[in-house]
C-alpha positions as CSV (number, residue, x, y, z in Angstrom):
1,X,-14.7,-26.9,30.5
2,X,-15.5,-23.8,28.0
3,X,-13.9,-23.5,25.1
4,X,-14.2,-19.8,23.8
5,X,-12.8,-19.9,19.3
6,X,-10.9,-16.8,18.0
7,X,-10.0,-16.4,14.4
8,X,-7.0,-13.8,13.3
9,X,-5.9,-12.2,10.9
10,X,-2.7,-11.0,10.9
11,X,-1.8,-7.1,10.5
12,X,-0.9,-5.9,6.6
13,X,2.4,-6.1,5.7
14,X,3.4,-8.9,8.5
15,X,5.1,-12.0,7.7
16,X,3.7,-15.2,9.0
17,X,7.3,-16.0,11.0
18,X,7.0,-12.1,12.6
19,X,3.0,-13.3,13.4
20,X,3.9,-16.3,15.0
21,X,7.0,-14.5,16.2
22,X,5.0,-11.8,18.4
23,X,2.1,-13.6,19.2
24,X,4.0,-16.3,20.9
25,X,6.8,-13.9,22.5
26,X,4.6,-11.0,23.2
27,X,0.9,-11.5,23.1
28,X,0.2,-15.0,24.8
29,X,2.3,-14.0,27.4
30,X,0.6,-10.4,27.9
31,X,-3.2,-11.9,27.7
32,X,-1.8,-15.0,30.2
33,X,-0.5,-12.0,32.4
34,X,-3.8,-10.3,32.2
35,X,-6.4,-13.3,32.7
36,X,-5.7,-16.1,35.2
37,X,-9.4,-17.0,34.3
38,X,-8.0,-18.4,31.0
39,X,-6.7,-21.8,31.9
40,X,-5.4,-23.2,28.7
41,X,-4.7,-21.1,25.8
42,X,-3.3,-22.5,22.4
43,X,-2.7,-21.2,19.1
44,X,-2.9,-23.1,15.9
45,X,-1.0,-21.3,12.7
46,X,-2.5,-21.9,9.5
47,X,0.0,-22.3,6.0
48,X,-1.5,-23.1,3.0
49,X,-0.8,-26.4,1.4
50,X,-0.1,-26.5,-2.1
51,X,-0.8,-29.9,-4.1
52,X,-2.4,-30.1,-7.4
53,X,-5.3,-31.8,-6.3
54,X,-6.4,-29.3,-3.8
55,X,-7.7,-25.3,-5.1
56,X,-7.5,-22.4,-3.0
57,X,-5.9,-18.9,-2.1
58,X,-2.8,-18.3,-0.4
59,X,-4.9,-14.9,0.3
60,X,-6.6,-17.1,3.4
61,X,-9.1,-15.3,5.6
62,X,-7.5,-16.4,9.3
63,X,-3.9,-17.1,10.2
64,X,-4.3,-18.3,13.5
65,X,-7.1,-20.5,15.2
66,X,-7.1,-19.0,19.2
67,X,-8.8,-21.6,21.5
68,X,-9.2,-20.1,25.3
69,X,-10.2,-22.6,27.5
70,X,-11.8,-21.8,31.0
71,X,-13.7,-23.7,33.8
72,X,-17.1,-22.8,32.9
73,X,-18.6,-19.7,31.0
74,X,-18.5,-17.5,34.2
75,X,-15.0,-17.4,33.9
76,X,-15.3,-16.5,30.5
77,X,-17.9,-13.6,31.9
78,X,-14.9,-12.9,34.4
79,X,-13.0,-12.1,32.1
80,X,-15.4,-9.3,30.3
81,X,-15.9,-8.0,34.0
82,X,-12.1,-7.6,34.3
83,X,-12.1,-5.5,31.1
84,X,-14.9,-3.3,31.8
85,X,-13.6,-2.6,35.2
86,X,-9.7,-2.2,34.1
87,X,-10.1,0.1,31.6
88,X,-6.2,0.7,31.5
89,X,-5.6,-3.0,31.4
90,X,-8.4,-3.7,28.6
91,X,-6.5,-0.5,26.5
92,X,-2.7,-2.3,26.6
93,X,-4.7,-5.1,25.5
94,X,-6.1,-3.1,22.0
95,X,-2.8,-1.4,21.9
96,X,-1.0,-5.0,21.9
97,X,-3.4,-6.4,19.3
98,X,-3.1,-3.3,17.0
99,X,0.9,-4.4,16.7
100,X,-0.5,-7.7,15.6
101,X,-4.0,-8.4,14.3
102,X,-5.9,-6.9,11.5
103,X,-8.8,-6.1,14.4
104,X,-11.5,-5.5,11.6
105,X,-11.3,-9.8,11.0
106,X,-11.2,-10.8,14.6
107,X,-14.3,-13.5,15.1
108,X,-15.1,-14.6,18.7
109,X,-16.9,-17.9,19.0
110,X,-18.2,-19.8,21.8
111,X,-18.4,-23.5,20.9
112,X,-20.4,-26.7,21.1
113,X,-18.3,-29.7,20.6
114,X,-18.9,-32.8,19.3
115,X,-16.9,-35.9,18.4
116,X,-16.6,-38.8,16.1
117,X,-13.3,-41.3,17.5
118,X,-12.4,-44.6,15.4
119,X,-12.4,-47.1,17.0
């Protein structure tokens, strides 16, 4: 299995709830729609957690970790063919992101995976 990591941002002046609100009504459903390569797609929403003991900034650079996962990297590379040869497919897909994502913070990652399991 391939994994393939996106980090968002959401667009200025978008609530978390109207994030999560249109990404899971709206978006997931339109990129599912788009690319049967993608087998498993998940997103994990990230709120800040506020306890004395911990510092940070509710000013966080993601708000959603985006996992894709597909049977091998070729279906990943599928998936860039798809775009490059729908160029009215791969537009409705920037058009959707723009009602969602800052696109200037999106980070595509492929990954290698390791683990550590108690036993």
């Amino acid at each position: 299995m391939f994994k393939l990591v996106v980090l968002t941002k959401r667009k200025a002046g978008m609530t978390m709830e109207e994030f999560m609100d249109y990404y899971e009504n709206n978006h997931a459903p339109l990129m599912m729609s788009f690319y049967p390569q993608v087998k498993k797609y998940t997103r994990t929403y990230l709120h800040s957690v506020s306890h004395e003991t911990l510092t940070g900034d509710d000013d966080k650079p993601v708000d959603c970790v985006t996992e894709a996962y597909f049977e091998n990297e070729d279906g990943w590379l599928d998936v860039i063919r798809s775009m490059e040869e729908n160029p009215d497919r791969t537009t409705a897909h920037a058009a959707d992101e723009e009602n969602l994502f800052d696109r200037s913070k999106i980070g595509w990652f492929k990954t290698v995976c390791s683990e550590t399991v108690r036993t």
